[in-house]
C-alpha positions in Angstrom: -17.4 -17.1 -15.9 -20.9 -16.6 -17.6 -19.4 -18.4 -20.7 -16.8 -20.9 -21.1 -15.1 -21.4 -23.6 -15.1 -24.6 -25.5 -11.9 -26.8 -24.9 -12.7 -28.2 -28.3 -13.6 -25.2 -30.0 -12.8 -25.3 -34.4 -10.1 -22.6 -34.9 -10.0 -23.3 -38.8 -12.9 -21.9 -40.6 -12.2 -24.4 -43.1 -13.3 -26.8 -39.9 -9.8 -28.0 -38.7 -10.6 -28.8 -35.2 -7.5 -28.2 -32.4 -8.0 -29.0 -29.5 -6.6 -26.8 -26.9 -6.2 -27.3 -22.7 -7.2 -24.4 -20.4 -10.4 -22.7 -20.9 -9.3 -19.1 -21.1 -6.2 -20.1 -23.0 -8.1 -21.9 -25.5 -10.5 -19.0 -26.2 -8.0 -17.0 -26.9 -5.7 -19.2 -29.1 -8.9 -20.4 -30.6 -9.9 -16.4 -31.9 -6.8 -15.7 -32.7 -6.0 -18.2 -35.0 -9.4 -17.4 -36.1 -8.8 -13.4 -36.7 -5.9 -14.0 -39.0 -7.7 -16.5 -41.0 -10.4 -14.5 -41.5 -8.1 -11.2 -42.6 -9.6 -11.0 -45.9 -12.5 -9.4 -44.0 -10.9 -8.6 -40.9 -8.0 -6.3 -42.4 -10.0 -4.4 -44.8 -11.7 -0.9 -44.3 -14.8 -0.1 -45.3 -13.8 3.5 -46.1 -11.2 1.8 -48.4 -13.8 -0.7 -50.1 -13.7 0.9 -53.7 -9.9 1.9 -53.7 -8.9 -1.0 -52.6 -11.5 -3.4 -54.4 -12.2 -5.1 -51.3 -15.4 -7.2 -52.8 -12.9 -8.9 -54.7 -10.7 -10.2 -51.7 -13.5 -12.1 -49.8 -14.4 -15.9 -51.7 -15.9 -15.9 -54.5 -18.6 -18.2 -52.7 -19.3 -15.6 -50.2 -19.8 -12.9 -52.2 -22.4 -14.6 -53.9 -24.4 -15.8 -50.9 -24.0 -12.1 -49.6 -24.3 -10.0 -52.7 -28.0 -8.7 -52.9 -29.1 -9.4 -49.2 -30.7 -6.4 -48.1 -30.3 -4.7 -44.5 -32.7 -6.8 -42.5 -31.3 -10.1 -44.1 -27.7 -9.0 -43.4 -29.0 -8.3 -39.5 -31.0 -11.9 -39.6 -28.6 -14.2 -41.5 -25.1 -12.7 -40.9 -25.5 -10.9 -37.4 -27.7 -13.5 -36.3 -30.1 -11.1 -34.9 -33.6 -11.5 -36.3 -36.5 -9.2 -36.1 -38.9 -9.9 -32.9 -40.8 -13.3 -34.1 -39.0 -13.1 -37.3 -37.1 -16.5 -38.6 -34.3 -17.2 -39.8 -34.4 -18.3 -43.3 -31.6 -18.4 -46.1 -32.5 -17.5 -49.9 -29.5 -19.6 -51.0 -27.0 -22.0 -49.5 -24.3 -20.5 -47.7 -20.5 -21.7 -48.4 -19.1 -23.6 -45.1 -16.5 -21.7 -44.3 -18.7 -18.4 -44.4 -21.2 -20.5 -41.9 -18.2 -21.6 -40.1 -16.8 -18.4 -39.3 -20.1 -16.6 -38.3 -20.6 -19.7 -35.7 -17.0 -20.1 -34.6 -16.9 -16.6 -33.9 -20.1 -16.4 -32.0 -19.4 -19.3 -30.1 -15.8 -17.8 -29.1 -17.1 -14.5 -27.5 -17.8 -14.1 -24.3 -21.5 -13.3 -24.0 -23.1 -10.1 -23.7 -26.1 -10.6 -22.6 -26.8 -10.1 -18.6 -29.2 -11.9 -16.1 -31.9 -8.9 -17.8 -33.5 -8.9 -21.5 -34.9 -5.9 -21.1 -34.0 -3.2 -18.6 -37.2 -2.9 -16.2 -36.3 0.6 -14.8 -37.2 1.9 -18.0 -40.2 0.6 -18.9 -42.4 2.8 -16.9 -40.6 5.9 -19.1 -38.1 5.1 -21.4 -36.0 8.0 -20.1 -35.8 7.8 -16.2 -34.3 5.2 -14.1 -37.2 3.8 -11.8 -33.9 2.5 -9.6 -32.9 6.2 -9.2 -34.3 8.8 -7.1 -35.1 12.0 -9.4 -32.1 13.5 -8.1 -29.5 11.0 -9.0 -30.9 11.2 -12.4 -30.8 15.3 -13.2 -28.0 15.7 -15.5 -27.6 11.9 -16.3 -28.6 10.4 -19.7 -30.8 7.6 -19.9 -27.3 5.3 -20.7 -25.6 6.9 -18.0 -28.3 6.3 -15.3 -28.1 2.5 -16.0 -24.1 2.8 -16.2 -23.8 4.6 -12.6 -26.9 2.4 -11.2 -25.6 -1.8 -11.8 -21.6 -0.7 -12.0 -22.6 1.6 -8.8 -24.3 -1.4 -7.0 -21.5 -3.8 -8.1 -18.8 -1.9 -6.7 -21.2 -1.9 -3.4 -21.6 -5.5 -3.0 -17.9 -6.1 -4.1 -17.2 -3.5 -1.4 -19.4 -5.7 1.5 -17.6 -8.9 0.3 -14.1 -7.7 0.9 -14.5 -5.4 3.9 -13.3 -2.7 1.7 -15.1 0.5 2.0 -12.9 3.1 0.3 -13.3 3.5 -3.4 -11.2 5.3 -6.2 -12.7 6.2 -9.3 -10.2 6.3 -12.2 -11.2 8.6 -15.1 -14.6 10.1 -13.2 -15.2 12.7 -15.8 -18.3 14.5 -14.7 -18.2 12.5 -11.5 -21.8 10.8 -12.1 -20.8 7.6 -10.8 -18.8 8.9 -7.5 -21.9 10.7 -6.6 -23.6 7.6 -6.7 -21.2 5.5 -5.0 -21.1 8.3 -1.9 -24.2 10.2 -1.6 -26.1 7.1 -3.0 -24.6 3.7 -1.6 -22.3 5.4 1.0 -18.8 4.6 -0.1 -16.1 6.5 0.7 -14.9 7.9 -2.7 -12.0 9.8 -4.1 -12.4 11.0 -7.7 -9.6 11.0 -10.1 -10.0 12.9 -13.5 -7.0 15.1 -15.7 -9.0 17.3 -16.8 -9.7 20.8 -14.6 -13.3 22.0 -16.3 -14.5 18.7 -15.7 -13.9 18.2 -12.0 -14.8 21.6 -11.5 -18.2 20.9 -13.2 -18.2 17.6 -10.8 -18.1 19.9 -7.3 -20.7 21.9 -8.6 -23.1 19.0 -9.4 -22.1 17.7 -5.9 -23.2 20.5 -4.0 -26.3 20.5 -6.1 -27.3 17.2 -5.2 -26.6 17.6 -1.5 -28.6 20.5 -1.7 -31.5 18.2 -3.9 -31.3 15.5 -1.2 -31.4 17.7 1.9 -34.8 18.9 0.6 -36.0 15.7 -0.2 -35.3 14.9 3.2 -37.3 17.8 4.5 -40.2 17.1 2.8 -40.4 13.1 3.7 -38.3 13.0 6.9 -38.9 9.4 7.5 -37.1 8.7 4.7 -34.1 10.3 6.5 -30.4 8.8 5.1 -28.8 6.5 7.5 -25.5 8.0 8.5 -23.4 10.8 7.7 -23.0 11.6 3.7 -19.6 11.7 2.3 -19.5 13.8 -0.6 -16.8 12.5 -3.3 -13.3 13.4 -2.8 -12.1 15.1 -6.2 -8.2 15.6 -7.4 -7.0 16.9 -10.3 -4.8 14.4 -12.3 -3.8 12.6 -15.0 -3.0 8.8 -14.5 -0.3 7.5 -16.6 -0.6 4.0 -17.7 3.4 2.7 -17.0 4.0 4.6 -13.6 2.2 4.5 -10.2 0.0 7.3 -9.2 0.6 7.6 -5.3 -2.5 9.6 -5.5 -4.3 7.3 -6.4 -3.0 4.9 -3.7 -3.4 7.5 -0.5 -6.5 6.2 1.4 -9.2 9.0 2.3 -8.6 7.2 5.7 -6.4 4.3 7.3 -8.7 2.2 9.4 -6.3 1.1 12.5 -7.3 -2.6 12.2 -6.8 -2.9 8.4 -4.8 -0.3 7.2 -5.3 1.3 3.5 -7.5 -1.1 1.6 -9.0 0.1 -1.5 -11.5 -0.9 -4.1 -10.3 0.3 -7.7 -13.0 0.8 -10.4 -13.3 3.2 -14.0 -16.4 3.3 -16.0 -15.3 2.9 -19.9 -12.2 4.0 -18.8 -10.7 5.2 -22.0 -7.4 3.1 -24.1 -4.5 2.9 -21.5 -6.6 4.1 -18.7 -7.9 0.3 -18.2 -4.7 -0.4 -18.5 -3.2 1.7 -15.7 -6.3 -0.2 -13.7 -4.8 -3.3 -13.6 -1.1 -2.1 -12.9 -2.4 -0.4 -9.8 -4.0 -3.5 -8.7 -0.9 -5.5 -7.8 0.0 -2.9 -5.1 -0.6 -3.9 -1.6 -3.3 -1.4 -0.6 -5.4 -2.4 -3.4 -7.7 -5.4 -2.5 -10.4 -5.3 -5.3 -11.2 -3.9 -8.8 -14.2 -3.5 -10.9 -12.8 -2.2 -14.6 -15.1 -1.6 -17.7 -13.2 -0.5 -20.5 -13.4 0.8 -24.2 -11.8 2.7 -27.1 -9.4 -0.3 -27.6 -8.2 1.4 -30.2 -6.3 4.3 -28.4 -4.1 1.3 -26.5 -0.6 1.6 -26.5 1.8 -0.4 -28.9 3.4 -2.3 -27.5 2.1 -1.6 -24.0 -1.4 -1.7 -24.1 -1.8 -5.4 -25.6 -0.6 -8.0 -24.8 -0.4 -7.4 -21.2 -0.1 -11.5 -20.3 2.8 -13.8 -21.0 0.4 -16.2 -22.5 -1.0 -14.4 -25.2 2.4 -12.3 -26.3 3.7 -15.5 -26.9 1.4 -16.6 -29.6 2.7 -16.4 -32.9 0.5 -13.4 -34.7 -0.6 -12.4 -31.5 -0.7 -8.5 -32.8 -4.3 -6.8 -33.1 -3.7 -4.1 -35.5 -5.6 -0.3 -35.0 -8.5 -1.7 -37.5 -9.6 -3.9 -35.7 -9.2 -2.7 -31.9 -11.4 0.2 -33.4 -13.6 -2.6 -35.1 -14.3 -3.9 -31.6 -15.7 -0.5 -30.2 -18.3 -0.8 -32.4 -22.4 -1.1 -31.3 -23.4 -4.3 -32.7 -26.6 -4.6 -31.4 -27.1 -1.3 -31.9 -26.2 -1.6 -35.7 -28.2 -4.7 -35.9 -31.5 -2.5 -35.3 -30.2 -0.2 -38.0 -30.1 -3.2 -40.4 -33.5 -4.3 -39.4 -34.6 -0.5 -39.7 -33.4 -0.6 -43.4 -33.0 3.4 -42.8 -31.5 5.9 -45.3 -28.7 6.8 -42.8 -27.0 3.4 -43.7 -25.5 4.8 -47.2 -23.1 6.6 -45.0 -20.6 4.4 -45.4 -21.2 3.7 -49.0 -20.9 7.9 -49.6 -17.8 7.5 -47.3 -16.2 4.7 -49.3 -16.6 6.8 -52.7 -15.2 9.8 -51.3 -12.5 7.9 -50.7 -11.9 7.8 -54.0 -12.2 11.4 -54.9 -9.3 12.2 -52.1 -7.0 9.9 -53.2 -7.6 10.9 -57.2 -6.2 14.4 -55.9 -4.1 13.4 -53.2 -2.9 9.9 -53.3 -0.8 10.1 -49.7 -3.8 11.2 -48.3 -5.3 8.2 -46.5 -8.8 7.7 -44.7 -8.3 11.4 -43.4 -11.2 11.8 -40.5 -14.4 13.6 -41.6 -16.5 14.8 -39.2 -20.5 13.4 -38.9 -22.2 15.1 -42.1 -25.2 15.8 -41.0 -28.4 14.7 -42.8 -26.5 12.5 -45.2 -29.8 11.1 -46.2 -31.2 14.0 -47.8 -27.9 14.8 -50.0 -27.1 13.1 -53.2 -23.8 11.5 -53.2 -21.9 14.4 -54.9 -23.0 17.3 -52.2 -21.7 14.7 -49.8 -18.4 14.6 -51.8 -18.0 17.8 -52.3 -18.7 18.5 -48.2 -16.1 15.9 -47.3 -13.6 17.9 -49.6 -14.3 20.4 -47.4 -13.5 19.1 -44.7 -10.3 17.2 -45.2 -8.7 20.3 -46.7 -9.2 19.9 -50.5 -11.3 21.9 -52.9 -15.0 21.4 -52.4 -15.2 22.1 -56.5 -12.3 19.4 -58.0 -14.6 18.3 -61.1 -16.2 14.9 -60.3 -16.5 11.8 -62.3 -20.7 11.6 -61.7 -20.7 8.4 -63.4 -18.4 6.9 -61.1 -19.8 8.3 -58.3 -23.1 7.0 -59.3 -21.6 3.4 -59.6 -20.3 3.4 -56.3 -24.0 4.4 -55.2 -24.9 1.3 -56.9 -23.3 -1.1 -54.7 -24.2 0.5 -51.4 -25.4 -3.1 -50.2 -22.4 -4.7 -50.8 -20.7 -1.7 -48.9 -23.0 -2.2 -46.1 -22.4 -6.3 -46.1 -18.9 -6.2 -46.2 -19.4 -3.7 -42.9 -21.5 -5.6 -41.7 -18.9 -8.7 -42.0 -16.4 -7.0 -40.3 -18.7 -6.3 -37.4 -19.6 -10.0 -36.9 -15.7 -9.8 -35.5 -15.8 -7.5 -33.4 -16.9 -9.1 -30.1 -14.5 -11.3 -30.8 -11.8 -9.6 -30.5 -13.0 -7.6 -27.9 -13.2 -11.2 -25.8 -9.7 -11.6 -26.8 -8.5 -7.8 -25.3 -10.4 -8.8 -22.6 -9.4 -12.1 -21.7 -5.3 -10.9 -22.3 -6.5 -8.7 -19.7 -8.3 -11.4 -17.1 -4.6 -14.0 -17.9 -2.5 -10.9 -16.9 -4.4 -11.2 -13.3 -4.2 -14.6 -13.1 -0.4 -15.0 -13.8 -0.2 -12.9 -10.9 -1.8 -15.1 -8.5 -5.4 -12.9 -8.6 -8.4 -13.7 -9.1 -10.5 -12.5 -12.0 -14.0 -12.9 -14.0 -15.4 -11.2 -16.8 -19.1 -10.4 -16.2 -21.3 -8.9 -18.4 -23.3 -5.8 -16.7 -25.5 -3.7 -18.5 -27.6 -4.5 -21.5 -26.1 -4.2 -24.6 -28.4 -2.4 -26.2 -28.0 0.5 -23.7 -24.2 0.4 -23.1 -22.3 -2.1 -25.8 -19.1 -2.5 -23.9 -21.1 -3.9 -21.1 -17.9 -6.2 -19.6 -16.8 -5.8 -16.3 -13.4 -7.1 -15.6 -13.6 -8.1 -11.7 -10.7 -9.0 -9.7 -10.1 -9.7 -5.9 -6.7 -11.0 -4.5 -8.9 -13.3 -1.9 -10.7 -16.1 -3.7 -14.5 -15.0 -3.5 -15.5 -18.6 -5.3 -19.4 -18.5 -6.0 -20.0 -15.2 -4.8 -18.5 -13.8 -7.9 -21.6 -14.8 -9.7 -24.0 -13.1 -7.6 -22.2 -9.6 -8.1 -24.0 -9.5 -11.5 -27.4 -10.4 -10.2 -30.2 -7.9 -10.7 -32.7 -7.6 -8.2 -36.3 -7.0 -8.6 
């Protein structure tokens, strides 16, 4: 593992130590106990922060260290993540249990950063892969070129170290990263996605690629592909996370010596998807599996977390919908909003005050989804009001308390800081999701690492849940190797 966690590691943020045995276990015993400590800002919304008062529920002592910090200080001191040469230096001193719990919980995450700072395929052009060949990169966003590309080569070198050549693609969407796996690295691949329109689109971007790469061929023959070409074998369904697909387990062909043997992998498969991942894995014909997931939110409860014996037998093991949705968030990202100090950030201040507007006209109405408003910036806080009212089914023209409204405005920093607190959780319990998921393997007999992939910036669930059932000992840490 890229990151181990402390044996030793303080649980309390009021720096009661406990010391724990077992690496993984402690890491996750450790941010637990951590999470429900720190529910005062854990538990709260944002949206929720003038209904519910939620200024008033952190410490006295923190809100004054955080009240007036502006953006770039909240990115710096809270976040941790300074400007380029900037350094880090506190107007006031901070309470310890505030310092505590923005160490504790940085220490207990699994790092995100890869064996890369900076992406090099993009520094010739920010918005083409120098690793990809113009035609893998038609159609294929600057975030999905670097997806396909390192998940794409780390499924190929998982493939060489296992003898497995056959690869299923769970949740394939578009099919971006079976086209690179085939027609690129020369896997065998079946696709598997629910939904028709999107395979179909898949086909039709196959045969456009073949076509792309036979010219390409024409015109520099020496370059010729070693080989025949297997296109990506596509099938229409959806994979339910609590019964077996045997689909998905059919191998696109049985190799006399071996048998079926096939390499599971999803790219940010979605909620239970990740989930269905795993279960797969324990069947026989299944020998490796490369998982990244996301929307931790859309999990199943019970179902989709705990998966392990270990962790559902902590006391206050749960990890309610706030905060699995807390842990899909872009830190880094977010960070370089903070440092930005842009207009855009009063979002969630205007958010928070409509808020209040709903719930003066229609208290069982609660955080009701509102669309992306767009140019938020450029409206004063009552257009915004009156365009969420829209939205969510009320009258855009319920008369509005402007005073009020223009209090809230007031305390958009404290809105954004008490975000921003929130978010200093979230890889936190991401690591703990993730590492329920790496015990579930283990208790099984697998083996499992958690390796970070792509660069956070780019992709922020950049984890790669890898699992063999043959011990691959220090090879594991070579399948996250970039090479030059």
């Amino acid at each position: 593992m890229n990151k181990r966690m402390n044996k030793n590691a303080f649980c309390h943020i009021q720096c009661l130590a406990r010391k724990v045995s077992g690496a993984h276990n402690g890491g996750v015993l450790n941010g637990n106990v951590l999470i429900r400590q720190a529910s005062h800002c854990t538990f709260g919304d944002a949206q929720e922060f003038f209904t519910d008062d939620l200024w008033r529920t952190l410490p006295r002592s923190w809100q004054e260290a955080l009240d007036g910090l502006n953006p770039p200080e909240l990115a710096t001191q809270l976040l941790g993540m300074p400007g380029e040469g900037e350094v880090v230096r506190y107007r006031s001193v901070w309470p310890l249990s505030l310092l505590a719990l923005k160490s504790t919980a940085c220490a207990l995450a699994f790092t995100r950063t890869p064996g890369f700072q900076t992406p090099s395929e993009f520094l010739e052009n920010p918005s083409q892969s120098s690793r990809l060949t113009a035609p893998f990169r038609k159609h294929v966003r600057p975030k999905k070129q670097h997806e396909i590309r390192r998940l794409g080569e780390l499924v190929k070198k998982l493939s060489d170290l296992t003898g497995c050549t056959q690869v299923v693609d769970i949740g394939s969407g578009q099919g971006h990263l079976s086209r690179f796996m085939s027609l690129g690295l020369g896997l065998m691949v079946k696709s598997i996605e629910g939904d028709q329109r999107l395979v179909e689109r898949a086909q039709r971007l196959d045969q456009e690629l073949l076509q792309a790469l036979e010219k390409e061929e024409k015109r520099h023959p020496q370059a010729v592909h070693a080989g025949p070409r297997h296109s990506p074998h596509h099938v229409v369904r959806w994979v339910e996370p609590t019964a077996l697909c045997e689909e998905l387990l059919l191998p696109l062909e049985t190799l006399p010596q071996s048998g079926a043997r096939l390499l599971l992998t999803g790219l940010h498969a979605c909620g239970d998807l990740s989930v269905a991942l795993l279960r797969h894995f324990s069947c026989p014909e299944v020998v490796a599996l490369a998982s990244v997931g996301c929307c931790y939110m859309k999990l199943s409860d019970p179902g989709g977390y705990p998966l392990s014996q270990w962790v559902a037998g902590l006391p206050g093991c749960e990890l309610p919908y706030r905060l699995r949705e807390g842990a899909c968030h872009a830190l880094e990202e977010y960070a370089k909003r903070l440092q930005k100090a842009g207009p855009g950030l009063r979002t969630h201040c205007y958010r928070a005050a409509l808020e209040t507007v709903i719930r003066g006209a229609r208290p069982e109405l609660r955080r009701p989804g509102v669309q992306g408003i767009p140019r938020v910036h450029e409206l004063k806080i009552e257009e915004y009001v009156q365009r969420g009212l829209q939205q969510v089914g009320l009258d855009p023209q319920l008369p509005l308390n402007l005073a009020a409204l223009r209090a809230h405005q007031a305390q958009e920093n404290r809105v954004v800081a008490f975000f921003s607190l929130a978010l200093l959780l979230a890889p936190l319990v991401e690591t703990l999701i993730l590492l329920d998921r790496l015990l579930h393997l283990q208790e099984q007999g697998f083996h499992a690492e958690l390796l970070p992939i792509f660069s956070p910036e780019l992709s922020p669930r950049n984890l790669v849940l890898v699992a063999t059932k043959r011990p691959l000992g220090e090879a594991f840490s070579l399948l996250e190797t970039e090479h030059s």
